[in-house]
C-alpha positions in Angstrom: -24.4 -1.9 -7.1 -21.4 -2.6 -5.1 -18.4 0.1 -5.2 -14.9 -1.2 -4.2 -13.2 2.5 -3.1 -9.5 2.6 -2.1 -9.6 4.8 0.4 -5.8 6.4 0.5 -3.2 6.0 1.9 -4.6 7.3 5.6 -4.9 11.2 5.8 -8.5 12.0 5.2 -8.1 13.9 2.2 -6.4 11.4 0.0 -9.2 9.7 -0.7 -9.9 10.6 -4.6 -13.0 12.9 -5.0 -14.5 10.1 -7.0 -14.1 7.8 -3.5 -15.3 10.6 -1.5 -18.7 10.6 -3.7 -19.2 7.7 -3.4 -18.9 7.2 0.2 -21.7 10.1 0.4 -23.8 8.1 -2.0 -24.0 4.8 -0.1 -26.4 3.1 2.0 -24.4 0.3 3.0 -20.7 1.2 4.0 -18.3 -2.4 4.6 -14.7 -0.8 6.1 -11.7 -2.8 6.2 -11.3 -2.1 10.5 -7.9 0.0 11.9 -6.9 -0.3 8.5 -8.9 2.8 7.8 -8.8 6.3 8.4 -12.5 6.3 10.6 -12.3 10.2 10.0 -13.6 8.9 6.3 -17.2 8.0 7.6 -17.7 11.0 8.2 -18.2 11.3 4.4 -21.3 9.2 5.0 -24.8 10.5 5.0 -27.0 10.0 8.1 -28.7 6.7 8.3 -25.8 5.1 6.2 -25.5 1.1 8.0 -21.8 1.0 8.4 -19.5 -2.4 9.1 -16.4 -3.1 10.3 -14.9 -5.9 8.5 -12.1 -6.9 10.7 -14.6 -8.7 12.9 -16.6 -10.2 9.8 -15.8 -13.1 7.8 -15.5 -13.2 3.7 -18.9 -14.8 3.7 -20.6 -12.1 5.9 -19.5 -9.7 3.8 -21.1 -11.4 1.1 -24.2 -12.0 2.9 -24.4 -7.8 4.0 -23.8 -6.9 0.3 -26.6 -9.4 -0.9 -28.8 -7.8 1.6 -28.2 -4.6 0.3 -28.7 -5.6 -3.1 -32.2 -7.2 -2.9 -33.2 -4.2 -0.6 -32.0 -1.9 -4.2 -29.0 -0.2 -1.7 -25.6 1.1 -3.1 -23.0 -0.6 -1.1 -19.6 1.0 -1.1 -16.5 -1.8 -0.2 -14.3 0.3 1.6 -10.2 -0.5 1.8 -7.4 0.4 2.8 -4.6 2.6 0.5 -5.5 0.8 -3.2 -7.7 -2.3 -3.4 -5.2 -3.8 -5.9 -2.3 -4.7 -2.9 -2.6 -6.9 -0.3 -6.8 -6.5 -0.4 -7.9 -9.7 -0.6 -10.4 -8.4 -3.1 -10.3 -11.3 -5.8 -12.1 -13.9 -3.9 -14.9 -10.8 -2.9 -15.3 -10.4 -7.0 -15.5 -14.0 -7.9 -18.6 -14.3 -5.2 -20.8 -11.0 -6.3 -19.7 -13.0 -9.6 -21.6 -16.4 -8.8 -23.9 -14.0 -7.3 -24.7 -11.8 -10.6 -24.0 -8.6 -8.5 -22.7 -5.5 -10.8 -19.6 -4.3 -9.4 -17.1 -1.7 -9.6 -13.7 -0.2 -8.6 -12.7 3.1 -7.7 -8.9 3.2 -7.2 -6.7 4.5 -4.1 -3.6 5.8 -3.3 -1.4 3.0 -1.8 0.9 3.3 1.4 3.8 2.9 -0.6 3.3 6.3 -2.5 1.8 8.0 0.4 5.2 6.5 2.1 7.6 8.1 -0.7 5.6 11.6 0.0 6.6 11.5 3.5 10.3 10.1 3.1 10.6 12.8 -0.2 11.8 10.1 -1.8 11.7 9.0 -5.5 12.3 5.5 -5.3 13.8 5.0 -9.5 16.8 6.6 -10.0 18.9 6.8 -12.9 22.2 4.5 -12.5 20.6 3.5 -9.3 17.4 1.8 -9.7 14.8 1.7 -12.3 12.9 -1.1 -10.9 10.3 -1.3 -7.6 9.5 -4.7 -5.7 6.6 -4.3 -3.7 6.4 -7.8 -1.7 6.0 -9.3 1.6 7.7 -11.4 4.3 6.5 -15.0 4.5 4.8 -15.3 7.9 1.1 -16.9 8.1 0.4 -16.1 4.6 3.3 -17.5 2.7 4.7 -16.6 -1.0 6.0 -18.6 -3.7 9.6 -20.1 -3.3 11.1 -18.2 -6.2 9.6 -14.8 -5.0 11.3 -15.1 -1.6 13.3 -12.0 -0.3 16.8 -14.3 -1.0 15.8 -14.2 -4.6 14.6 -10.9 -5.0 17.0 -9.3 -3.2 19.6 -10.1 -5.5 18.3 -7.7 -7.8 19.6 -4.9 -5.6 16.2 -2.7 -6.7 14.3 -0.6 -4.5 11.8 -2.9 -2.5 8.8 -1.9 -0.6 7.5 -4.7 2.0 4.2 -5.0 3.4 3.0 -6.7 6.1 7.0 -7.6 7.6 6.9 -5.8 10.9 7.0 -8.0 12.7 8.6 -10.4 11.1 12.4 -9.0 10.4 14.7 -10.7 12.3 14.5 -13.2 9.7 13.9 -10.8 6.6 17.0 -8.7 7.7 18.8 -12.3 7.5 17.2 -12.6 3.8 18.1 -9.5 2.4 21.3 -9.5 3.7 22.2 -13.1 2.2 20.7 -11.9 -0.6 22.9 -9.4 -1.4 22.1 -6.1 -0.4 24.9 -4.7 1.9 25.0 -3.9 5.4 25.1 -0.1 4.4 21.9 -0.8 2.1 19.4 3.0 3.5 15.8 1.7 4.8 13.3 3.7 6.3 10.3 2.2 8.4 6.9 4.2 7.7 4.5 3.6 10.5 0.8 4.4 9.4 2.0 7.0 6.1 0.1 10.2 5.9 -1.6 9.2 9.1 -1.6 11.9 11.7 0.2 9.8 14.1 2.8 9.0 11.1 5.9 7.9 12.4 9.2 7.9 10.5 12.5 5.5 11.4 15.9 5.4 9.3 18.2 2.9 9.6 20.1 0.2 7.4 19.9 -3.2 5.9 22.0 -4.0 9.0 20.5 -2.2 11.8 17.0 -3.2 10.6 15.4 -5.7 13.3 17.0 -3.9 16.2 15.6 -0.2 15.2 12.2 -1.7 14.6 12.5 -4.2 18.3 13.8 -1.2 20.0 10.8 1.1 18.7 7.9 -1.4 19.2 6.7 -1.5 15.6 4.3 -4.6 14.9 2.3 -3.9 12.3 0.7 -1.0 10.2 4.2 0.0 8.9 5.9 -0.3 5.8 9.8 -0.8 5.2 11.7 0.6 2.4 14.6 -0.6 1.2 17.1 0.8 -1.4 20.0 3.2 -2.4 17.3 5.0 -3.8 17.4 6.9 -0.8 21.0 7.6 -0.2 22.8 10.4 -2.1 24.6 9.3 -5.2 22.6 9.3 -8.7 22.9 10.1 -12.4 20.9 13.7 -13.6 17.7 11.9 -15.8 17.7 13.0 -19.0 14.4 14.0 -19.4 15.0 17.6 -18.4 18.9 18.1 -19.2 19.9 20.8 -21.8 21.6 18.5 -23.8 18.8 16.2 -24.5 16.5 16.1 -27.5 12.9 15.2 -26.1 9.7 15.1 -28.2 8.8 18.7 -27.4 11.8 20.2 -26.8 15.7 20.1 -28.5 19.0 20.2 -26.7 20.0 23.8 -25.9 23.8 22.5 -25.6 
């Protein structure tokens, strides 16, 4: 049986305790590299084989798993925040697929919420934005021409880019032609919930030179939005005046 565990957002203890059992179960342990918190082997039980994946290639990985599998070992998949974002996971599936290996996945907590619990942020606000675009930067990997940072920044919503560190001398160029204003809040997260966390705010604007000036590359995530500046509407879901399915208005 193969296990693909998110593996949170980097502090230790986000892992879910589903994740964490797991990781104490296994024989076989495949980590996605830097990309994981190594404090989380520790979970492992002596005699686990542990590999880093950053120096393997998609069909080593297979070739460790089926290993495991004819030896009757529990491997556990370990990735970064959730599997579900950026994991290159679907191309791992359809192999154990052709392969008739039972799989499963435990989900993670993602950078980008680990990222709003450091900023203390709530990134949809009423009258300000009820919509989130998680998306990346077209560098090596590139994205479909109607999902470019031009066309989804005209939506003005909150967006949350991966993998853009190092690329946003251009992306500040996008999202300002776009049409998000020069004023437009962003924060850079380097390594969320990490120990060595490291938080940068700037704007829309100032964006390439505060992330130049600070030597961010990678391992950062950039949020972008007036969800984060100071002007919003009151929700209704807790105002006195509003009727909700367990409660009526007061006023």
């Amino acid at each position: 049986m193969v296990h693909f565990v998110g593996a949170g957002s980097g502090a230790v203890d986000l892992i879910t305790v589903r994740g964490a059992r797991l990781l104490k179960e296994a024989d076989v342990v495949i980590y996605a590299g830097s990309l994981v918190n190594p404090e989380l082997l520790t979970y492992t039980k002596e005699g686990c084989e542990i590999h880093n994946s950053a120096e393997m290639t998609l069909e080593q990985v297979i070739e460790v798993i089926k290993q495991a599998e004819s030896l009757g070992k529990t491997t556990v998949r370990l990735h970064t925040g959730d599997s579900s974002i950026y994991g290159a996971v679907r191309e791992q599936f359809d192999e154990l697929d052709k392969q008739k290996i039972d799989y499963d996945v435990c989900p993670g907590v993602s950078s980008f919420c680990g990222a709003a619990a450091s900023l203390k942020t709530e990134y949809t606000l009423p009258d300000v934005s009820q919509t989130v675009i998680i998306t990346r930067a077209a560098g090596q990997t590139p994205v479909p021409e109607k999902e470019s940072i031009l066309a989804l920044a005209a939506h003005q919503a909150t967006m949350i880019l991966f993998l853009s560190t190092s690329l946003t001398k251009n992306l500040q160029k996008e999202l300002l032609e776009g049409g998000y204003p020069q004023d437009t809040p962003v924060a850079v997260v380097y390594k969320a919930t990490w120990p060595e966390e490291k938080i940068l705010r700037c704007t829309v604007g100032t964006l390439h030179e505060t992330v130049t000036n600070n030597g961010l590359t990678k391992t950062s995530l950039i949020i972008v939005g007036n969800c984060m500046g100071d002007t919003y509407l009151r929700s209704l879901l807790y105002h006195p005046g509003f009727t909700a399915g367990y409660r009526g208005a007061t006023e």
